[in-house]
C-alpha positions in Angstrom: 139.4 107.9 102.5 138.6 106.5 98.9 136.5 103.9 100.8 134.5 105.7 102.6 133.9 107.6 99.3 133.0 104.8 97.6 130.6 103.5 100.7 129.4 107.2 100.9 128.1 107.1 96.9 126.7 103.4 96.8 124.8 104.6 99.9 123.6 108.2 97.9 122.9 106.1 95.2 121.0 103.6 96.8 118.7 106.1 98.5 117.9 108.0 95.3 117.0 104.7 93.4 114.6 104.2 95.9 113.1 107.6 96.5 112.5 107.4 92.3 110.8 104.3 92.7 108.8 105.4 95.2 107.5 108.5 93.2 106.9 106.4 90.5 104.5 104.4 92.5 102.8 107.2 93.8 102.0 108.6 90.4 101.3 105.7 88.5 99.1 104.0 91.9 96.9 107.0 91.7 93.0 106.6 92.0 92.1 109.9 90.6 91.3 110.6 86.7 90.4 113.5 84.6 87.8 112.7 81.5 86.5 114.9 78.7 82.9 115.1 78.4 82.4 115.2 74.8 80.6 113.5 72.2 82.3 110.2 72.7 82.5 109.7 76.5 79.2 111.3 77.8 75.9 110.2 78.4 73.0 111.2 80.1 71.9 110.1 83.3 68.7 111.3 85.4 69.1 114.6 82.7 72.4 115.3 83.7 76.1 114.8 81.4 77.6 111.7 82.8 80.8 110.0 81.8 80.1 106.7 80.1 80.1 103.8 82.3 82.2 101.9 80.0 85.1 104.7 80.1 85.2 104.7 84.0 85.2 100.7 84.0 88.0 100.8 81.4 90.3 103.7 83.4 89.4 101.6 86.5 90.5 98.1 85.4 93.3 99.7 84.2 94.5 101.8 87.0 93.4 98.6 90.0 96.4 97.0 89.2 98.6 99.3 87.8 101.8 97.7 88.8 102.5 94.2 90.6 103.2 95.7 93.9 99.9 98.4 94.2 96.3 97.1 93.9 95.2 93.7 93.3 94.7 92.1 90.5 91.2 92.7 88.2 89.2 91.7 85.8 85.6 92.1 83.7 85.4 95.4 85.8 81.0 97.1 85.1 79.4 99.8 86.1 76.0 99.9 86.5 75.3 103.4 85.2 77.4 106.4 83.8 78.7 108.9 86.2 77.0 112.1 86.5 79.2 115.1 86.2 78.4 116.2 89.3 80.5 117.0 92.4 79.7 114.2 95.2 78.4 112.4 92.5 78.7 108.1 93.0 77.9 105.0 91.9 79.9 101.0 92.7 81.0 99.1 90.0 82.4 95.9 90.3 85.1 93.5 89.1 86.5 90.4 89.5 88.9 89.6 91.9 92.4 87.5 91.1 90.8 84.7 93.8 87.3 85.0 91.7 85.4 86.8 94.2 83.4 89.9 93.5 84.6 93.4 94.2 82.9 96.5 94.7 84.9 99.5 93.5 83.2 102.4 95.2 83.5 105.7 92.6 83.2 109.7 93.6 83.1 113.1 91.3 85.4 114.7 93.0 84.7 118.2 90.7 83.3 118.6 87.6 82.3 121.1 85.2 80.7 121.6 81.7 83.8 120.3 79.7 85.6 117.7 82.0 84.7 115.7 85.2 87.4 114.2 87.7 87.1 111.6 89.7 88.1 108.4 92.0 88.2 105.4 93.0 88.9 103.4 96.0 90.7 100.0 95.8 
């Protein structure tokens, strides 16, 4: 009986470890961002607020890779332009791959209003 106990919590125990890791990975892995449009990260592009194309090449380079096992690896991530704070809303920017060869990193709005824009990426 005190066996089977045993077997019974290593199992339990097992499972949980991995269902934590796996929720870590899914929040930490996550393509989507939230940025404040104020008077630090926004520009203007074609008349309308846009996010700074430096802060979505920095929260992109930084979220590509985020841990060993998600993404691959990045580096001297661009953008050509800011990103207009406008639902639908995309531009490509592009990084370096860990083999050296270009990536394009496709970007959407996926909402955004007069204070904040959110938005993605796809790896």
């Amino acid at each position: 009986m005190q066996r089977n106990t045993f077997l019974v919590s290593v199992v339990g125990g097992a499972v949980a470890l991995v269902a934590v890791g796996a929720v870590g990975t899914h929040l930490l892995a996550g393509t989507e961002s939230t940025s404040e449009l104020d008077r630090h990260s926004s520009v203007t592009v074609d008349g309308h607020r846009a996010l700074s194309a430096d802060i979505v090449a920095g929260r992109t380079a930084g979220r590509y890779h985020a841990l060993p096992w998600v993404g691959k690896e990045l580096t001297d991530v661009s953008c050509p332009t800011g990103l207009k704070a406008v639902a639908g809303a995309m531009i490509t920017c592009t990084g370096k791959g860990g083999d050296g060869r270009d990536v394009d990193i496709p970007v959407r709005v996926v909402r955004a209003d007069s204070h904040s824009v959110t938005w993605t990426f796809q790896r």
